[in-house]
C-alpha positions in Angstrom: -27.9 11.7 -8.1 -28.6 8.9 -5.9 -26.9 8.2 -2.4 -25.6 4.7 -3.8 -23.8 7.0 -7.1 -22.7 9.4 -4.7 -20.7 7.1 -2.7 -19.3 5.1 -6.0 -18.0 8.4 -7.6 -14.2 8.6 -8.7 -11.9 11.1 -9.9 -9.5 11.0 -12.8 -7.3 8.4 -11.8 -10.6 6.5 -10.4 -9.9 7.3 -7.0 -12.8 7.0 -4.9 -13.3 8.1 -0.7 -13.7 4.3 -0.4 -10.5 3.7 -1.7 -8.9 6.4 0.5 -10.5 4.6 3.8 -9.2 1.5 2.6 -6.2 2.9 2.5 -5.8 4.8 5.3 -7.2 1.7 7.3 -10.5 3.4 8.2 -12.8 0.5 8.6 -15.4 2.7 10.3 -15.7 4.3 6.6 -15.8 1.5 4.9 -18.2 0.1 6.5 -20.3 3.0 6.5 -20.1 3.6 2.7 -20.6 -0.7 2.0 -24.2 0.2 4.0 -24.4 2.8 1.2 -23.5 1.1 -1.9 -20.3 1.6 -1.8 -18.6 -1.0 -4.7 -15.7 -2.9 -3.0 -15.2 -4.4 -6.7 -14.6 -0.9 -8.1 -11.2 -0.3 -9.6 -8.8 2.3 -10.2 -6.9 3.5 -13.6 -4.2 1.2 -12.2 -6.7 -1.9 -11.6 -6.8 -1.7 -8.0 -9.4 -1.9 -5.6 -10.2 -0.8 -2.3 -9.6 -4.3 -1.1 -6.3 -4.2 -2.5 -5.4 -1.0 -1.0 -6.6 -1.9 2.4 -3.9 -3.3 5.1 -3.7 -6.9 5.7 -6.4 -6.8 8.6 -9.1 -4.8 6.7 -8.6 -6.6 4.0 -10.1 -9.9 5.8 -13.4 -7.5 7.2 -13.9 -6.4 3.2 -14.0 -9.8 1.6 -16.4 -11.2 3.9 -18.4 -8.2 2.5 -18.4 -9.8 -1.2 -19.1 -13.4 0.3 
């Protein structure tokens, strides 16, 4: 499995660690796992994505990623 998989992988619910940074307003992570791969786009069962999980100020750092 590839590094850029690794980082995109999801459970059940399609809950990913990039979702959880985004949540818990770890921009450090985020930016970490973009560098990686990581798939801001990615949603959940509920059609959420880590942008739309992220607080209001890393919200704005993650869509200048998919610019």
């Amino acid at each position: 499995m590839s590094c850029c998989e690794q980082v995109n992988l999801t459970e059940l619910k399609g809950f990913c660690v990039f979702r959880q940074a985004a949540m818990f307003n770890r921009g450090d992570i985020v930016d970490l796992l973009v560098q990686h791969g990581g798939n801001l786009r990615a949603a959940n069962a509920s059609g959420e994505t880590a942008i739309d999980l992220a607080p209001p100020s890393l919200q704005y750092k993650m869509r200048q990623y998919v610019k």
